[in-house]
N, C-alpha and C positions, 0 to 999 in steps of 0.2 A: 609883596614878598614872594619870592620862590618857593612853591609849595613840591621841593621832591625832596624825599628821603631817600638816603640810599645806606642799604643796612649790610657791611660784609663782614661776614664771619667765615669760621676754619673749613666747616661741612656741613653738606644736606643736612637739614633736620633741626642745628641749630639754632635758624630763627624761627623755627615753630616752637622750640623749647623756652626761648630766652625770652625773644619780644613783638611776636606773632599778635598777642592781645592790644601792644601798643599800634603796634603798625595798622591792625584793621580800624583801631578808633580813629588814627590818624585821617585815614580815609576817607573814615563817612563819616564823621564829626567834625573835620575839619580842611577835607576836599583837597589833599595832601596825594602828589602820585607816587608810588613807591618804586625803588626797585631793591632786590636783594640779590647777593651776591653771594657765594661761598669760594674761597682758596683750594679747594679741592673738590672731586668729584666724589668724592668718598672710596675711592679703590680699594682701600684695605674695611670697608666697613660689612662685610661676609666673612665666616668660616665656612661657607660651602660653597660660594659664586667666584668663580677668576675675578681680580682684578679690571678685566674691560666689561663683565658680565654687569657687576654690580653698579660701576661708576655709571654704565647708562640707565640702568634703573633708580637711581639716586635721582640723577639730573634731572629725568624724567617726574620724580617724586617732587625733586626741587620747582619744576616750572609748573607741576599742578597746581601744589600748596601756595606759590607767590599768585598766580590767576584766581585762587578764590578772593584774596583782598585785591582784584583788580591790578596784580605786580607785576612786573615784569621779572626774571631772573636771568642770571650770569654765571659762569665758572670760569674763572681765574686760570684754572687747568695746573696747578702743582699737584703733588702728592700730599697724599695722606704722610704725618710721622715726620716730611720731608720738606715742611711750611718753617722756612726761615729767613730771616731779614739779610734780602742783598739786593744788588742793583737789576735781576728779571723781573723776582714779583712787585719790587719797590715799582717799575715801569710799567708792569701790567695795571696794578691797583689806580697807578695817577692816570693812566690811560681813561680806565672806566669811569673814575669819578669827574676830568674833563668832558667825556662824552653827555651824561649824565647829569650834572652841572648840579649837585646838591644843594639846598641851604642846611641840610640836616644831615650827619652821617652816624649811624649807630656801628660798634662793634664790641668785641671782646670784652671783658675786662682786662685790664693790665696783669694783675696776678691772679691766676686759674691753673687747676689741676692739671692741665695737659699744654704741653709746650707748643703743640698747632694755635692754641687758642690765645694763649702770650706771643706768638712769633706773630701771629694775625694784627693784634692789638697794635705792634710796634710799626708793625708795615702802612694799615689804614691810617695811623697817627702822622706817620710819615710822608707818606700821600697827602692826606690831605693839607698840610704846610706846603707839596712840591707843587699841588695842581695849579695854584696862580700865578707860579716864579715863572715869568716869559722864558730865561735863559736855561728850566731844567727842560731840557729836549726828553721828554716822554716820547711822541711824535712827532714830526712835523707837517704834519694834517689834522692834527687838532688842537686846537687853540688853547690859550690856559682860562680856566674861571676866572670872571672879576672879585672872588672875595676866596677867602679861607672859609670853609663850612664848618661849621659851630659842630664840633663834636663830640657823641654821649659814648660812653659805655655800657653796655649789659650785666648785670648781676653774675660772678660769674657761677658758674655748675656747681650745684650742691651748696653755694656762697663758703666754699674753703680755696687757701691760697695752695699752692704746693706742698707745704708742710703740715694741712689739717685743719691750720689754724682762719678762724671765723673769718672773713674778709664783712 
């Protein structure tokens, strides 16, 4: 079996919040390589730091936090606020997860408090259905996976949908 996971959410921080405890058991318990990814660098995630100030200390923060469980990280490179399903990020994400080659992909949950993290949910879902189809041209230097990678969701933030209500 393919032992990588690839876990992409909206921003830095999130998979330390969400499933940082799963991913490090994965690891050492079951010798699993990871990578995480985030759709943004977090540029809006300061009220005192610009936009480029922060997003490199995020990413920065990002490839720490994935090196302590031995991971590798990524950033997709959209905006914070500005993560919504079309045909860049849809080709970015199937990009990564061709290169990548998961048997496992964690992301979002489908309904969550903030629409970075549902527009995330819809993209990674989508990707991973594109990354085996020979005929969706993500790139043509890199080839499609042999299977569709089994994939989970995260709890989402706070475990409320948009409306309050309990998810």
């Amino acid at each position: 079996m393919n032992k990588t996971i690839l876990c992409v959410l909206a921003h830095p921080d999130d998979a330390e919040f969400l499933c940082a405890g799963t991913l490090a058991r994965l690891v050492k318990e079951k010798g699993f390589k990871v990578h995480i990814a985030t759709m943004t660098a977090g540029d809006c995630g300061s009220a005192t730091l610009g936009p480029e100030e922060i997003s490199g200390i995020r990413k920065k923060e990002g490839a720490i936090a994935a090196s302590i469980i031995q991971g590798q990280y990524h950033c997709i490179e959209e905006k914070d606020l500005l993560v919504f399903y079309s045909h860049a990020p849809l080709l970015k994400v199937t990009r990564l997860i061709r290169e990548v080659n998961p048997s496992i992909i964690l992301t979002h949950s489908p309904s969550d408090y903030m629409m970075d993290h549902e527009q995330t949910s819809v993209i990674v879902r989508a990707a991973a259905f594109c990354a085996p189809i020979p005929n969706f041209d993500a790139s043509p230097t890199i080839k499609p996976i042999p299977h569709i990678p089994h994939l989970y969701y995260c709890d989402p933030i706070e475990g409320v949908d948009p409306m309050g209500n309990k998810v």
